[in-house]
C-alpha positions as CSV (number, residue, x, y, z in Angstrom):
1,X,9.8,10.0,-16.6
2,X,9.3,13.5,-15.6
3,X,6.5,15.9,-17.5
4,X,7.2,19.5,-17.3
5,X,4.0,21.5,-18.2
6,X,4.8,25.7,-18.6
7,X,2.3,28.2,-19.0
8,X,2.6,27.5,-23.1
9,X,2.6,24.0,-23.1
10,X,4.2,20.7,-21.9
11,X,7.9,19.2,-22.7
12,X,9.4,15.9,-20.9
13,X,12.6,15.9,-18.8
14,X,14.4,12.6,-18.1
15,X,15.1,13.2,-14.5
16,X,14.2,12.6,-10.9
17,X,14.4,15.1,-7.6
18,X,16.0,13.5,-5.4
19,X,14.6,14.8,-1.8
20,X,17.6,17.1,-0.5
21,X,17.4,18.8,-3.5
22,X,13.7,19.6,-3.1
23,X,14.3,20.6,0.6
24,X,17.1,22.9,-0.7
25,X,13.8,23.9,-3.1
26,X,12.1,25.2,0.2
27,X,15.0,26.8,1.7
28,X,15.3,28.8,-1.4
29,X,11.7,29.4,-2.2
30,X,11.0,30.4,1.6
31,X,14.2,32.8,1.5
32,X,13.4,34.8,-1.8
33,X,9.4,35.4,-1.2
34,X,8.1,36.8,1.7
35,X,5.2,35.5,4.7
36,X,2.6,36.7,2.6
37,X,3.0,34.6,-0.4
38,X,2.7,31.2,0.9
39,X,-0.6,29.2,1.0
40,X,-1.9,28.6,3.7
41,X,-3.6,25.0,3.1
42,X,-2.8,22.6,0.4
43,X,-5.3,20.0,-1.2
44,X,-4.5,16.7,-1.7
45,X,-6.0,14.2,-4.0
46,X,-5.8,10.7,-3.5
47,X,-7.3,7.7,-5.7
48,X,-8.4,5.7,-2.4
49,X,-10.9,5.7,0.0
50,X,-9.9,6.6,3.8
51,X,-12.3,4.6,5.7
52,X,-10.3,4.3,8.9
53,X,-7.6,5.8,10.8
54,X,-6.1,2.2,11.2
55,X,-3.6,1.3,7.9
56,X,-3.0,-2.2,9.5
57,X,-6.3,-4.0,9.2
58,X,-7.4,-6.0,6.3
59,X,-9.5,-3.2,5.2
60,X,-7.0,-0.2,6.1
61,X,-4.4,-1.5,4.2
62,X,-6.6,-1.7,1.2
63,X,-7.4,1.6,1.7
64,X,-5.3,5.0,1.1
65,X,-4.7,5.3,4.7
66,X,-0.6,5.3,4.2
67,X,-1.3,7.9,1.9
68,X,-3.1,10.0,4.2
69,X,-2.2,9.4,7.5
70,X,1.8,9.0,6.8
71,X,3.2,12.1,8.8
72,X,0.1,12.2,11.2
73,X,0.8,8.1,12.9
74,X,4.7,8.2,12.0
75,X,7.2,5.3,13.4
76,X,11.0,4.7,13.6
77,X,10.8,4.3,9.3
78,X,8.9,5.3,6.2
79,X,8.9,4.6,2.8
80,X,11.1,6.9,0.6
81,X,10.4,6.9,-3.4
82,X,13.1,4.8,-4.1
83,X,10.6,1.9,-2.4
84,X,13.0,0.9,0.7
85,X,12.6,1.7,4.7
86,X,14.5,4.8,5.8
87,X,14.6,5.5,8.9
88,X,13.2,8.2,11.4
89,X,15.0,9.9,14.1
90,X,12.5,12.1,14.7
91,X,10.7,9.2,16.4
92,X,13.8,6.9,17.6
93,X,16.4,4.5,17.1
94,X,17.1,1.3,16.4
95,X,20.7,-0.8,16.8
96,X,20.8,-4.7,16.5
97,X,22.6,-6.3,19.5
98,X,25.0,-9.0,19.2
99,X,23.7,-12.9,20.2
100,X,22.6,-15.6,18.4
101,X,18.7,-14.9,17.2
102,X,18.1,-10.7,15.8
103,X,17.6,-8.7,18.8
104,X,17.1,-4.6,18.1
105,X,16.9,-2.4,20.8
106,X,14.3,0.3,19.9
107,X,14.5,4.0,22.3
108,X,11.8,6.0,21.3
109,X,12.6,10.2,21.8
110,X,12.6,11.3,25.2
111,X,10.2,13.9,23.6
112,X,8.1,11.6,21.5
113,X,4.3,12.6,23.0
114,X,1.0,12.2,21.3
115,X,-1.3,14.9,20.6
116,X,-3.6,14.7,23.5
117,X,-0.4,14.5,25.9
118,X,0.2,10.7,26.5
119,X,4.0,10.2,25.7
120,X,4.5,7.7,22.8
121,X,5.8,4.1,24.5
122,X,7.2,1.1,24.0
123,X,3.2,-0.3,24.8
124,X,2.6,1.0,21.4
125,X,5.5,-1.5,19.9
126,X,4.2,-4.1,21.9
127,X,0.5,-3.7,20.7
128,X,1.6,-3.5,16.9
129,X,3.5,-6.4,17.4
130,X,0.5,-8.3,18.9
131,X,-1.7,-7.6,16.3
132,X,0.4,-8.5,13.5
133,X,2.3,-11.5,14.8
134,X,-0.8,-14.4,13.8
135,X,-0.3,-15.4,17.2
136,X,-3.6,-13.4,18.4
137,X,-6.1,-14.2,15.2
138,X,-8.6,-12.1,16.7
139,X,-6.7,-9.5,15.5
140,X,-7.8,-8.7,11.9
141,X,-4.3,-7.5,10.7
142,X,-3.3,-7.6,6.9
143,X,0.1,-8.6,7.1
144,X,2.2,-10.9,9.4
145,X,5.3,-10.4,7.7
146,X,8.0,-9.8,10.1
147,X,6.2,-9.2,13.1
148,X,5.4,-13.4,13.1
149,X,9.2,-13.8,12.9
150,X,9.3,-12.0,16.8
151,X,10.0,-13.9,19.5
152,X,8.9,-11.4,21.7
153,X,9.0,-7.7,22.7
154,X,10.6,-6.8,26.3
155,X,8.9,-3.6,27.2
156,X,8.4,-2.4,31.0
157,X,5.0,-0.3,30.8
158,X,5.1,3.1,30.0
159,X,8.4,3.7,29.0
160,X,10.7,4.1,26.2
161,X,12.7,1.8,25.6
162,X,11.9,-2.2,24.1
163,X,14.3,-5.1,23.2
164,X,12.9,-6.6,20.2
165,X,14.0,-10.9,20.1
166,X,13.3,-12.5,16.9
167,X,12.9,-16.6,16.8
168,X,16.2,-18.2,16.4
169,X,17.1,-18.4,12.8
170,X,14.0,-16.3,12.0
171,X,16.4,-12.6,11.2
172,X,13.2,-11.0,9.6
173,X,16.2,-9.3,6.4
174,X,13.7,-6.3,6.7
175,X,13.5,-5.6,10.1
176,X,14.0,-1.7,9.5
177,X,10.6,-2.0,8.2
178,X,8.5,-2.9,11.1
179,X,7.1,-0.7,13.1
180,X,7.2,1.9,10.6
181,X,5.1,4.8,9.4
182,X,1.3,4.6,10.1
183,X,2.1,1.1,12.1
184,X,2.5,2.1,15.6
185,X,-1.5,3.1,16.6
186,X,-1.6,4.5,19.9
187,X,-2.1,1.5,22.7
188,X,-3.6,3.9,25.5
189,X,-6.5,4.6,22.9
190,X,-7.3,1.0,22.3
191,X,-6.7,-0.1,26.2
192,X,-8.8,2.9,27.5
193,X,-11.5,1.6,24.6
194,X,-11.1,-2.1,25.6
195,X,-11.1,-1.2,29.3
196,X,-7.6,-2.7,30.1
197,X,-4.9,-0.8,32.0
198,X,-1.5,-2.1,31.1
199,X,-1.7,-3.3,27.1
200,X,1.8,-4.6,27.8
201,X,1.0,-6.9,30.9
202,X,-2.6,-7.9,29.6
203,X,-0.4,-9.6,25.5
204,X,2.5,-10.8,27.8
205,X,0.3,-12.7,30.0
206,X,-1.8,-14.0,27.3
207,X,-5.1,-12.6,28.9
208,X,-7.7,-14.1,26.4
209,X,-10.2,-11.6,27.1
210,X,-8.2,-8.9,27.6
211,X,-6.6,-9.4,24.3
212,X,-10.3,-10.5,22.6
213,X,-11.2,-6.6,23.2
214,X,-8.4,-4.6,22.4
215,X,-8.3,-6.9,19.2
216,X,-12.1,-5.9,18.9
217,X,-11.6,-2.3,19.2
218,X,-8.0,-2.3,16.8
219,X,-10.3,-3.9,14.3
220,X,-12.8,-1.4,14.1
221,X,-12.3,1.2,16.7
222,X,-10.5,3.4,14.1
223,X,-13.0,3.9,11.6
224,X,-13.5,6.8,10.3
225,X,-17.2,8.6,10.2
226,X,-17.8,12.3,8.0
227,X,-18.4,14.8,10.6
228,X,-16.5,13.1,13.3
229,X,-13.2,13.1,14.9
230,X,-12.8,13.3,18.1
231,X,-8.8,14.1,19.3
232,X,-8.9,11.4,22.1
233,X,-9.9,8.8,19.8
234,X,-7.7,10.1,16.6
235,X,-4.2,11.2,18.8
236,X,-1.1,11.9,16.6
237,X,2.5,11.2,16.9
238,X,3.6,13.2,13.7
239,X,3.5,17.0,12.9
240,X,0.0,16.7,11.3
241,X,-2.7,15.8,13.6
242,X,-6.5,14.8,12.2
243,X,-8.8,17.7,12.8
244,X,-11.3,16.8,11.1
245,X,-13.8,14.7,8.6
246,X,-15.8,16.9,6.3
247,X,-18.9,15.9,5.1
248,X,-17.4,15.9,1.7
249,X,-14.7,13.1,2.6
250,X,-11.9,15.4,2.9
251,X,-9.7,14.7,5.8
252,X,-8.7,17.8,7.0
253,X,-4.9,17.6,9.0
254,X,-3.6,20.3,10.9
255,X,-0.2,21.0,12.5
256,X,0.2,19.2,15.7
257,X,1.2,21.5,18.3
258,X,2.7,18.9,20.3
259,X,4.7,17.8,17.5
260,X,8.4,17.6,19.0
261,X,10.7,18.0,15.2
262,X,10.8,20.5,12.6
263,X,7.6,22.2,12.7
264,X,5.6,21.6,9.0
265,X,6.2,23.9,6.5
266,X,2.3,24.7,5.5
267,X,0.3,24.6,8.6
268,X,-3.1,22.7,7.5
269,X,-3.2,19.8,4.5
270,X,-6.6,18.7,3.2
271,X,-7.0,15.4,2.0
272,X,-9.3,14.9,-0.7
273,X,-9.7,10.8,-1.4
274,X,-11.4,8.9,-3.8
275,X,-15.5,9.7,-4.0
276,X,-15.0,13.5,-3.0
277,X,-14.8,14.0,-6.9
278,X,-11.9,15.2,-7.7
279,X,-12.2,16.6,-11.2
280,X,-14.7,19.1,-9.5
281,X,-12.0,19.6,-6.7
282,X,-9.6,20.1,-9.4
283,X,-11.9,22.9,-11.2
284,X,-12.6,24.7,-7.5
285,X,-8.6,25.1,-7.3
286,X,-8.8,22.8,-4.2
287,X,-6.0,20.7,-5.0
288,X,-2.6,21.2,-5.5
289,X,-0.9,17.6,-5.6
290,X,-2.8,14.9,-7.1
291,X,-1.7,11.3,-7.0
292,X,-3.5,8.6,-8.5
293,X,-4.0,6.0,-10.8
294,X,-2.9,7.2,-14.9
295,X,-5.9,7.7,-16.6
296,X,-8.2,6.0,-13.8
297,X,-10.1,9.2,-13.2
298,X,-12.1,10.7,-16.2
299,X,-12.0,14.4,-15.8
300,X,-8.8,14.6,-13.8
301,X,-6.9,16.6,-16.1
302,X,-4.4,19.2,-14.5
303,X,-3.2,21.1,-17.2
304,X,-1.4,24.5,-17.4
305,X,0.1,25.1,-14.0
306,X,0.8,21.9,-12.7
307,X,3.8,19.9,-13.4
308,X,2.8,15.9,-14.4
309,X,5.1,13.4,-13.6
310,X,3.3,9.6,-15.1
311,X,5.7,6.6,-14.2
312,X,5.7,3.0,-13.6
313,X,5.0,2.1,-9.5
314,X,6.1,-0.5,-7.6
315,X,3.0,-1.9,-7.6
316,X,1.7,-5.0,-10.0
317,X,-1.6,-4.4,-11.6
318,X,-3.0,-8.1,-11.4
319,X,-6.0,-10.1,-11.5
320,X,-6.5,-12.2,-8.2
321,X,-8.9,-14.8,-8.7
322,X,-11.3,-16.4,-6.3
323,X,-10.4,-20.2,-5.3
324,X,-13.9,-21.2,-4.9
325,X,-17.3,-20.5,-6.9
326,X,-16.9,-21.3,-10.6
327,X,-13.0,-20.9,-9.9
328,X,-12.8,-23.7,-7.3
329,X,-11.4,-26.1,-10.4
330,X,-7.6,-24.7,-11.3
331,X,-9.1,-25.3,-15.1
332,X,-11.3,-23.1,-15.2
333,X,-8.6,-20.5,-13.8
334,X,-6.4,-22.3,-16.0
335,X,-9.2,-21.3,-19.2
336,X,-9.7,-17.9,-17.5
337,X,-6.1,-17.2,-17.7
338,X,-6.0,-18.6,-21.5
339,X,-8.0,-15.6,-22.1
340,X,-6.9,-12.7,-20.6
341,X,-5.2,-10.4,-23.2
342,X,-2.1,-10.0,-21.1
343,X,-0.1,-8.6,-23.9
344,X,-2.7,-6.3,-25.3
345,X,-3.5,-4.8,-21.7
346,X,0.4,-3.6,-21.6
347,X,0.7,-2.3,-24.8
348,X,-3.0,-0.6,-24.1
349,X,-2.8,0.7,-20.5
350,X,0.3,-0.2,-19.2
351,X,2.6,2.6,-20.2
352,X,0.9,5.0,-21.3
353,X,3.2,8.6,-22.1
354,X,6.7,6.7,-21.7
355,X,8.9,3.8,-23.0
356,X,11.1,1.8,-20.9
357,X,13.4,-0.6,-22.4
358,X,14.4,-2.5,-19.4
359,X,13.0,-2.5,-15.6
360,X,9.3,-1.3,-14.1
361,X,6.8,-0.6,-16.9
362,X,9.4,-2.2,-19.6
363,X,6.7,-4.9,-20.8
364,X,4.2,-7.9,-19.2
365,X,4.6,-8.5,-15.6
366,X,5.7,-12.3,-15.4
367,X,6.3,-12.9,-12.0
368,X,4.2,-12.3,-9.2
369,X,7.1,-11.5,-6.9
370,X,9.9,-10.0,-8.0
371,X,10.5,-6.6,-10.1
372,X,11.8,-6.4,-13.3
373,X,14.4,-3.9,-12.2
374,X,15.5,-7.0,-9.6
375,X,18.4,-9.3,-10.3
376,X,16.1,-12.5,-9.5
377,X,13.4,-11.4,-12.1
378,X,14.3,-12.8,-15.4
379,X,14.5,-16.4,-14.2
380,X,11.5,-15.6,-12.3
381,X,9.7,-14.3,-15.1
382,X,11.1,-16.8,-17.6
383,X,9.1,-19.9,-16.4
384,X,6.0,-19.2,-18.1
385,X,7.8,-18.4,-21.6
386,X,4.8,-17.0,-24.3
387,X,1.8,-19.1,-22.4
388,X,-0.5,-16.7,-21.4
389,X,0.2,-14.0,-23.0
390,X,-1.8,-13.9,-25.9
391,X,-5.2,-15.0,-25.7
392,X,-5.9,-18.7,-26.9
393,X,-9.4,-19.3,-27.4
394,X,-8.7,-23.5,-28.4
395,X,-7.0,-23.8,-25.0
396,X,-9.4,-21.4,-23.0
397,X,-12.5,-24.0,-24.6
398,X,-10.2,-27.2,-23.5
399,X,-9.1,-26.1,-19.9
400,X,-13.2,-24.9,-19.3
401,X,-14.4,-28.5,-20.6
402,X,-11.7,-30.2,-17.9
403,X,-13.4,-27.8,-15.9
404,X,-16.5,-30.0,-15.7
405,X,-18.4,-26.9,-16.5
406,X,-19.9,-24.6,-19.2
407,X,-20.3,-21.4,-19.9
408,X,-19.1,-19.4,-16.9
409,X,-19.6,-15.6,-15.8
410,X,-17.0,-14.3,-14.2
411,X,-17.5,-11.1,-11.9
412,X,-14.4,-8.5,-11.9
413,X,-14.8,-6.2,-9.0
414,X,-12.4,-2.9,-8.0
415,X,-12.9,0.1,-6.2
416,X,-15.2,1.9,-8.9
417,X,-15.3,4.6,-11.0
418,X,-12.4,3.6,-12.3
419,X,-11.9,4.7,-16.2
420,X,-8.7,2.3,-16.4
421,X,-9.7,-0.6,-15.3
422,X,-13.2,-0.2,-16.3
423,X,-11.7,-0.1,-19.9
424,X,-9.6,-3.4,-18.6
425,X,-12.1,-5.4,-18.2
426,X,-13.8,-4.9,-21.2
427,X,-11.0,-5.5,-23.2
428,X,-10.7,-8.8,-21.4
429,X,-14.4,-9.6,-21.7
430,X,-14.0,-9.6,-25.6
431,X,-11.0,-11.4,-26.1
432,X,-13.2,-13.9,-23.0
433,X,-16.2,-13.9,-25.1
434,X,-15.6,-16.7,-27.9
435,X,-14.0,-18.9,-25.5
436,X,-17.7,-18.9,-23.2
437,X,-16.7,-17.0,-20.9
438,X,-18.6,-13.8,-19.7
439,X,-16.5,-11.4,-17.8
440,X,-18.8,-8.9,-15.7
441,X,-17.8,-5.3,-14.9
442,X,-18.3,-5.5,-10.7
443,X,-16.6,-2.9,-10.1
444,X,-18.0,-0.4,-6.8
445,X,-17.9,2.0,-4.5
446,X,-18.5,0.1,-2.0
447,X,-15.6,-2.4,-3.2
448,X,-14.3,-4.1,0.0
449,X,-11.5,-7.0,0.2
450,X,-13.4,-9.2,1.9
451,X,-16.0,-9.3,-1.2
452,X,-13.7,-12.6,-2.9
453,X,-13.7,-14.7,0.2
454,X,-17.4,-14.1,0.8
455,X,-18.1,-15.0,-2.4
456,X,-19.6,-12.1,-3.9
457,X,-16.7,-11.9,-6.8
458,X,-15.4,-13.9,-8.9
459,X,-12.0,-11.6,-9.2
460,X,-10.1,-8.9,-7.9
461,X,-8.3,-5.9,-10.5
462,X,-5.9,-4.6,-8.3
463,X,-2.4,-4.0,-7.3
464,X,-0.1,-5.6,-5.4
465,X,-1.7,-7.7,-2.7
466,X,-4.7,-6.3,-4.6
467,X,-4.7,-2.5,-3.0
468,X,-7.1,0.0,-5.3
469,X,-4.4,2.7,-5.0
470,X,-0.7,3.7,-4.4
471,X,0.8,0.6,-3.4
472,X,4.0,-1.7,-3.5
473,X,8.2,-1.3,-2.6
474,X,11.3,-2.3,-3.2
475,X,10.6,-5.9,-1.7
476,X,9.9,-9.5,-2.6
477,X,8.2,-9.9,1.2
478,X,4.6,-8.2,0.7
479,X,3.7,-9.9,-2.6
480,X,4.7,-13.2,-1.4
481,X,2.9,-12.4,1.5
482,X,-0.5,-11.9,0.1
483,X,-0.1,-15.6,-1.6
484,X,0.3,-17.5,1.9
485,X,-1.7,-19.5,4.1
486,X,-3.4,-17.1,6.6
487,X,-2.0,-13.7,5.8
488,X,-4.6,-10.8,5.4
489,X,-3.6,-10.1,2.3
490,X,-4.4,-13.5,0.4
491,X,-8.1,-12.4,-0.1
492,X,-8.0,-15.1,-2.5
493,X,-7.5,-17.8,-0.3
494,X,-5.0,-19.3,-1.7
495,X,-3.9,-22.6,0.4
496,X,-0.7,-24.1,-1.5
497,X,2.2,-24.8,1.9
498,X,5.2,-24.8,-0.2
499,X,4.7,-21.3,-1.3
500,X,3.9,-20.5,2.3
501,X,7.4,-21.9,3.4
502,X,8.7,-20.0,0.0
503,X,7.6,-16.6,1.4
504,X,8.7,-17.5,5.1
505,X,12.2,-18.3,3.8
506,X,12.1,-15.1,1.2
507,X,11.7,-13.0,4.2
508,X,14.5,-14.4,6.1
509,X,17.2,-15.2,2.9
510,X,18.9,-12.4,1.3
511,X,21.2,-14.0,-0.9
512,X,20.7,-13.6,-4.6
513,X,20.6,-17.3,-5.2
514,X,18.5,-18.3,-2.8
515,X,15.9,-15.7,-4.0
516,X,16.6,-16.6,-7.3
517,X,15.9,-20.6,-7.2
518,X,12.9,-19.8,-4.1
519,X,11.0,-16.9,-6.7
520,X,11.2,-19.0,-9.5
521,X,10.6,-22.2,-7.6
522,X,7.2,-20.1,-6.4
523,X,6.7,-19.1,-9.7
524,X,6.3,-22.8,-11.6
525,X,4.0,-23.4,-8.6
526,X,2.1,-19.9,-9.4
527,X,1.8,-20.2,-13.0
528,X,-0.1,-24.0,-12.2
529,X,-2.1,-23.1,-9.8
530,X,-2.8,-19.7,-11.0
531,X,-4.0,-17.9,-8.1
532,X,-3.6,-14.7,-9.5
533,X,-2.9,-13.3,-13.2
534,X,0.2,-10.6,-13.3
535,X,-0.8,-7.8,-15.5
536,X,1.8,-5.0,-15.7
537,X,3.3,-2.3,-13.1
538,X,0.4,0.1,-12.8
539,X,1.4,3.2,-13.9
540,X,0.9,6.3,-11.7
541,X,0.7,10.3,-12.5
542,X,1.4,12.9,-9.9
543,X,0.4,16.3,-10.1
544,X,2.0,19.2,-8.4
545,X,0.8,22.8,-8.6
546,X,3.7,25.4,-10.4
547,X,4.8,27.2,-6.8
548,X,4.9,24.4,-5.2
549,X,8.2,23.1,-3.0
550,X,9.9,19.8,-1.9
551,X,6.6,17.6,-3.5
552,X,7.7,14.8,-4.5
553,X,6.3,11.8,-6.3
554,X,6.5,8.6,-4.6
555,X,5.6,5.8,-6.7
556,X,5.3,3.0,-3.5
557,X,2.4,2.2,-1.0
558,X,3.2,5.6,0.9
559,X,2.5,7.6,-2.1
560,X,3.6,11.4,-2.7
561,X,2.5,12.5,0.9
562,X,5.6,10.5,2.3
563,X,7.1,14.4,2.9
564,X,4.2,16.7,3.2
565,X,5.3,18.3,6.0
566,X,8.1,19.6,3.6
567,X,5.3,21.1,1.5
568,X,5.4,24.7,0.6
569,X,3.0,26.5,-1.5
570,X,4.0,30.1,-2.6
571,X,2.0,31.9,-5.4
């Protein structure tokens, strides 16, 4: 639902822009007011960290680096706010070839070039598809979803062109996805780092420690230090380029010179991300679209002269629960789950300034997987009927006995402060409470994935595959994703093979009863193993500043930046 706040006052419109008619917005805008009125930089709030430059590493895809760094690293797609891959011509094409396995032929633009002057290549296809195909592990990618379904990439080095062969009877259904925004990093940064030439001939020949340091520097390489940013380590590909990192955390972006499309509407875009406080930001008149988390930062309160849009995301607000430490025994995940106040969580925090009466933010999230706006999700969502949804203190005592153990403690981290799910878990640590279990409030700001594995929590309050910010789409392939064997995502650990094989043949079967037995089929196996406790869709608010053109909330992974360099500001 769309807030519309005047100078007098707020009133609610049932609508959404669709982009072309915001563009039209800056057309008009930028024909009735003259040079002098436009801003000249435009702040933008985040409710992530931006810790590296990379958006494909376990950590970088846990951070708001799609947010940020979505028209600076572009690809051949991007995520639009309806939640599906559109693609980019800017950057290149992409037309399947006939034959028996997928094959796309990818051209990039004879113009593409980074911002230090090294054309963008094919090399960079190849490298992305390296580090994301689980065939490399030293690679510490989040996802393998569709680049593990590649056969291979034919690329000659240095050129623009790359055949792209999937495995036979492995056509990934959402191949217009890969290789997308903030996915291609640029390979002659990472070979020149790693000390190897040709990226290309180094992956196809298998070179071990060739491939051992590129992986070493793709990892880590990237990360992002305040004060630093040096343009041969940081090159762009989109019409913002990284200028700098303040001391403050704000990433500051500039327009890329060597940018080859539309030049951006406002020249210089500072992002201001999670830990730069924002309310203070907000008060200083340093932002002027604000997307985060609804009511996760106390403070945060744009009020006359900004425009509010809150609405439910594509992203499910879930616990994800450790499978080892006191949660190694599926009862006590079982009495855990007994607990949780599901129901009283939604009608709490889960849709908060609207009412849906079907689709996302409608009611409890049942299914881990699907949507509720997809087809597949009420048979999905039907397997677990009313368990769970109300806490049950006789069955949350029975399950921890089967346990073998007593009174546990269970530690909840996220990325803190966080007002929302701060007040989460302390609504679920006194519905916990008489059952004997403690729920402790872990949340950080040093919150990091990798804290579950290692053992340091106990659970995870997150969104889909358990990102603190924007985050989800239109597609059953990343949640299913974060529950298999290997993938980044699964920070749980979870290790159940027929749900692997589940989201290997989700990615790969588009028919609607296919999805429909496989999601529910995943589901009965979900709701016994309980890896993971679906909450609701998280609900986001976007802020835009009154003067403002073609902003447009984005309620996916890529977050309301997806167009900023279509941002105008003109007071």
């Amino acid at each position: 639902m769309w807030s519309s706040a005047g100078r007098g006052g707020r009133s609610r419109v049932g609508r959404v822009w669709a982009a072309g008619t915001a563009l039209a917005l800056v057309a008009a805008g930028a024909a009735c007011s003259s040079q002098e009125d436009q801003v000249p930089s435009i702040g933008y709030g985040i409710d992530n960290v931006v810790t590296s430059y990379n958006a494909n590493t376990v950590d970088g895809a846990a951070s708001g680096a799609r947010q940020a760094f979505v028209r600076v690293l572009t690809g051949l797609s991007y995520i639009g706010p309806e939640g599906t891959a559109l693609s980019d011509g800017d950057v290149g094409t992409a037309l399947t070839a006939p034959g028996d396995s997928l094959t796309v032929n990818y051209r990039l633009n004879p113009d593409a070039v980074y911002s230090d002057g090294v054309p963008v290549t094919c090399d960079d296809l190849v490298l992305t598809w390296a580090a994301g195909s689980g065939r490399f592990p030293q690679f510490q990618s989040a996802s393998r979803a569709g680049y593990s379904d590649i056969d291979r990439v034919d690329c000659r080095t240095g050129t623009k062109d790359a055949t792209v062969v999937f495995k036979p009877g492995r056509a990934f259904a959402e191949w217009r996805a890969l290789f997308g925004a903030t996915a291609l990093m640029p390979s002659h940064v990472a070979g020149r780092a790693a000390n190897v030439p040709d990226v290309v001939a180094a992956i196809g020949s298998g070179d071990a420690d060739a491939i051992g340091r590129l992986a070493a520097f793709w990892n880590t390489g990237w990360n992002l230090v305040p004060g630093q940013a040096d343009p041969a380590l940081f090159p762009s590909s989109g019409p913002y380029r990284l200028d700098s990192v303040t001391d403050e955390g704000g990433l500051v972006l500039v327009a890329n010179e060597r940018w080859w499309g539309n030049k951006p509407g406002t020249d210089r875009i500072v992002v201001w991300p999670r830990g730069s406080d924002l309310p203070a930001r907000l008060g200083a008149g340093d932002l002027d679209v604000i997307d985060v988390g609804a009511g996760a930062i106390d403070g945060l309160q744009p009020g006359n002269g900004y425009t509010t849009v809150t609405q439910p995301s594509r992203s499910s607000e879930q616990l994800v629960l450790a499978t080892g430490g006191v949660f190694a025994s599926v009862d006590a995940r079982r009495a855990f789950a007994s607990c949780v106040p599901r129901q009283e969580l939604f009608d709490t925090f889960g849709h908060p300034g609207y009412e849906h009466s079907s689709g996302l933010g409608s009611g409890v999230l049942n299914s881990r997987i699907a949507q509720p706006d997809m087809l597949i999700y009420p048979t999905a969502a039907g397997v677990v009927g009313d368990r769970y949804l109300q806490p049950d203190v006789g069955a949350a005592k029975s399950a921890l006995a089967a346990s073998g153990q007593g009174a546990i403690t269970v530690r909840v981290g996220y990325l803190a402060p966080d007002a929302r799910r701060a007040q989460i878990v302390a609504a679920i640590a006194a519905a916990c409470a008489p059952a004997g279990i403690t729920v402790q409030d872990a949340g950080t700001p040093g919150y990091g994935p990798g804290a579950l594995g290692a053992g340091q929590l106990d659970a995870v309050l997150g969104g889909t595959a358990s990102v603190q910010g924007a985050g989800g789409a239109d597609s059953v392939v990343p949640p299913a994703f974060s529950l298999a064997i290997g993938n980044g995502t699964n920070i749980g650990n979870y290790r159940n093979a027929r749900v692997t094989e589940i989201a290997d043949q989700l990615a790969v079967d588009t028919s609607d009863g296919s999805r429909l037995n496989l999601t529910a089929e995943a589901e009965r196996i979900l709701w016994s193993d309980l890896p993971s406790i679906p909450l609701f869709n998280a609900p986001r608010a976007t802020s835009i500043a009154s003067g403002m053109h073609a902003a447009v909330p984005n309620p996916t992974v890529a977050g309301a930046g997806w167009n900023m360099d279509r941002w105008i500001l003109l007071r």
